[in-house]
C-alpha positions as a Markdown table, in Angstrom:
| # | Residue | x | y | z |
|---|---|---|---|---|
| 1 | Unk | 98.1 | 101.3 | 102.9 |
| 2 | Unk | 97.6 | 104.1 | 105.6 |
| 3 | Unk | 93.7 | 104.8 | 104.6 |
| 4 | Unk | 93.3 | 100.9 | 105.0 |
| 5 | Unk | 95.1 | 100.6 | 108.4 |
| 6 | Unk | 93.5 | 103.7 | 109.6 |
| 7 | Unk | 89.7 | 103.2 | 108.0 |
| 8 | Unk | 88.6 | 99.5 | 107.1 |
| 9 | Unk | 91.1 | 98.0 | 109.1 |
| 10 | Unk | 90.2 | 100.1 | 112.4 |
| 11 | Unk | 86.3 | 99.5 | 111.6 |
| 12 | Unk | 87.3 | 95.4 | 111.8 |
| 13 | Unk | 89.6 | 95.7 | 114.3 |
| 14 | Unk | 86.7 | 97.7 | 116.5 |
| 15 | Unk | 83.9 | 95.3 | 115.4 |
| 16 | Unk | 85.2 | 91.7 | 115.1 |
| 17 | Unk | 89.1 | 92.3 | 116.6 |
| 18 | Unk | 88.4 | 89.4 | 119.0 |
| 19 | Unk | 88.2 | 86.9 | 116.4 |
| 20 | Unk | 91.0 | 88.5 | 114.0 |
| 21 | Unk | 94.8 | 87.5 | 114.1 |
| 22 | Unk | 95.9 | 90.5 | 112.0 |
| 23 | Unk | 100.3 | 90.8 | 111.6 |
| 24 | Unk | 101.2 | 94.5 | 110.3 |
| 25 | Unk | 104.0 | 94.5 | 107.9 |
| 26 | Unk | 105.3 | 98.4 | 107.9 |
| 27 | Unk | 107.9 | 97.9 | 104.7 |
| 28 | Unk | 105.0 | 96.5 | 102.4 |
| 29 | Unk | 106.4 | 99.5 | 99.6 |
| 30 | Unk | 110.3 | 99.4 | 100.5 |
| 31 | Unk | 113.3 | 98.5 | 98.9 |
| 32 | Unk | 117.0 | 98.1 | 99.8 |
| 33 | Unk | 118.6 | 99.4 | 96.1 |
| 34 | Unk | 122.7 | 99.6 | 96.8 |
| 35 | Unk | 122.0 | 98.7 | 100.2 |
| 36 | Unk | 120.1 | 102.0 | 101.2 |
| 37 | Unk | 116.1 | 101.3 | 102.2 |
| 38 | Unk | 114.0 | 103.5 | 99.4 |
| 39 | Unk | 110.1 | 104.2 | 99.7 |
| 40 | Unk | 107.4 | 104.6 | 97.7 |
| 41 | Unk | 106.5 | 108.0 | 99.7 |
| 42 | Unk | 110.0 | 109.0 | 100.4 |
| 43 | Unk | 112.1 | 109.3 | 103.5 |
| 44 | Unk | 109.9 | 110.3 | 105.9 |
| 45 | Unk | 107.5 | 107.0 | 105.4 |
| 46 | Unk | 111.2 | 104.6 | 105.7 |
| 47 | Unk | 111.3 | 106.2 | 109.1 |
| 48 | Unk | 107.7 | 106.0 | 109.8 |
| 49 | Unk | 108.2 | 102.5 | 108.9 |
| 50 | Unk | 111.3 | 102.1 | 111.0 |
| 51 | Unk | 109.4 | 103.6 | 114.5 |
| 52 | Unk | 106.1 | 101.1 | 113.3 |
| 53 | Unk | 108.4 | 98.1 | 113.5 |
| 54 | Unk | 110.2 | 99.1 | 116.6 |
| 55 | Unk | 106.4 | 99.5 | 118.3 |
| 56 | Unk | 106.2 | 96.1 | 117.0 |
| 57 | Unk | 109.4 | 94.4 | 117.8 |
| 58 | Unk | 109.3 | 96.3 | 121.3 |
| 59 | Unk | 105.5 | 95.5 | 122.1 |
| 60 | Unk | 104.1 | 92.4 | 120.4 |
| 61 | Unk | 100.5 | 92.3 | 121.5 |
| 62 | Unk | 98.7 | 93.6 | 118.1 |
| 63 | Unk | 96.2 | 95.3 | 121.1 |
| 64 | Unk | 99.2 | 97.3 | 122.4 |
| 65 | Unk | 100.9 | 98.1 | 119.3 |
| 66 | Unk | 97.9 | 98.7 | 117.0 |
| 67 | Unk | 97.0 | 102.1 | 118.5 |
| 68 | Unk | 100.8 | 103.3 | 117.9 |
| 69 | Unk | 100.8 | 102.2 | 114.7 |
| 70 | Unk | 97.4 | 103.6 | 113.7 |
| 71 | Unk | 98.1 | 107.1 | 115.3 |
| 72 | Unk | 101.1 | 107.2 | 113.4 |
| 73 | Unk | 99.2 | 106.3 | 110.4 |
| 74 | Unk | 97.0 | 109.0 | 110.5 |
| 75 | Unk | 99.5 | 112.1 | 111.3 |
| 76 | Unk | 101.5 | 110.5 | 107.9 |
| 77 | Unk | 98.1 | 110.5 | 105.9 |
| 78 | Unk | 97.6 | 114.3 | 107.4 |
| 79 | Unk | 101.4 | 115.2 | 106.3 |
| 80 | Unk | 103.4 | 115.0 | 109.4 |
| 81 | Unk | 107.0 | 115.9 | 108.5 |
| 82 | Unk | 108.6 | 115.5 | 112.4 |
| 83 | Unk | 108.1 | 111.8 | 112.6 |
| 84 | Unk | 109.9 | 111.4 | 115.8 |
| 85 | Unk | 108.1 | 114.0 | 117.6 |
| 86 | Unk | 104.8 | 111.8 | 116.1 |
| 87 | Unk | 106.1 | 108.9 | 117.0 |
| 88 | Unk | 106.6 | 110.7 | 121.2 |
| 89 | Unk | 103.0 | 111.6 | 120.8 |
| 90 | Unk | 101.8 | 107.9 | 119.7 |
| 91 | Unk | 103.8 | 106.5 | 122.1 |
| 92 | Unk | 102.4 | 108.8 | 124.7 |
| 93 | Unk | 98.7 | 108.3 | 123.9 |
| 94 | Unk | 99.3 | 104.4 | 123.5 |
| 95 | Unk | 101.2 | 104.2 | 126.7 |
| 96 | Unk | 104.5 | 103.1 | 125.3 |
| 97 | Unk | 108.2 | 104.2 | 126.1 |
| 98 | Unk | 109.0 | 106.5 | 123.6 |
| 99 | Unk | 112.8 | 106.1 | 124.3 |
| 100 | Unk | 112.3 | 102.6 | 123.8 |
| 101 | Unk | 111.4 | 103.1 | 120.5 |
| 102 | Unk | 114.2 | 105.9 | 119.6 |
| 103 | Unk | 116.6 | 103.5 | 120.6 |
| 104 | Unk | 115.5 | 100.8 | 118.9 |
| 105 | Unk | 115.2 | 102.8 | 115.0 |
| 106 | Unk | 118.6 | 104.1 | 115.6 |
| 107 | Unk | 119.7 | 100.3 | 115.7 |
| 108 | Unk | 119.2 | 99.7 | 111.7 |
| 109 | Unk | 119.1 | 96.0 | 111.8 |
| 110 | Unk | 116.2 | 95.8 | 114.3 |
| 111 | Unk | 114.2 | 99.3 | 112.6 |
| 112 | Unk | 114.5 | 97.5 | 109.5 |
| 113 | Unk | 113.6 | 93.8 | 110.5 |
């Protein structure tokens, strides 16, 4: 999922984004066994996952969003392990409010929404 959203997906985005009504889905891999969230790449991706939903519950507009979420992509693909200093430096670069999101994965029912 991450080399789509950061390759193909970009290229459309870049090329015919106007005409595109794309909805990202972070938890495409997860699953809630016992009641605690598992992923296919481990812990660091629920949490990745988690910060890409906040971006998304917190800022709606795919065009604001989408850079977070791509930039966050690309330093899991590359084998970030501090997600939450990633997520700062997304946030950052994609002009959002990084507390905003903090605050918003360490409220489980919305991170996991």
């Amino acid at each position: 999922c991450a080399q789509f959203s950061t390759g193909p997906l970009v290229e459309a985005v870049e090329k015919v984004g106007a005409i595109m009504n794309v909805t990202l889905v972070p938890f495409g891999n997860a699953k809630y066994n016992g009641g605690v969230l598992t992923c296919q790449h481990g812990p660091n991706e629920c949490t990745a996952n988690s910060y890409e939903q906040c971006a998304i519950d917190e800022y709606p507009a795919f065009k604001v969003h989408f850079p977070y979420f791509t930039c966050l992509e690309s330093a899991f693909l590359k084998g970030t392990e501090d997600i939450a200093a990633t997520s700062a430096k997304c946030a950052s670069a994609a002009e959002m409010d990084a507390t905003k999101l903090d605050a918003c994965v360490k409220d489980a029912p919305r991170a996991a929404a």
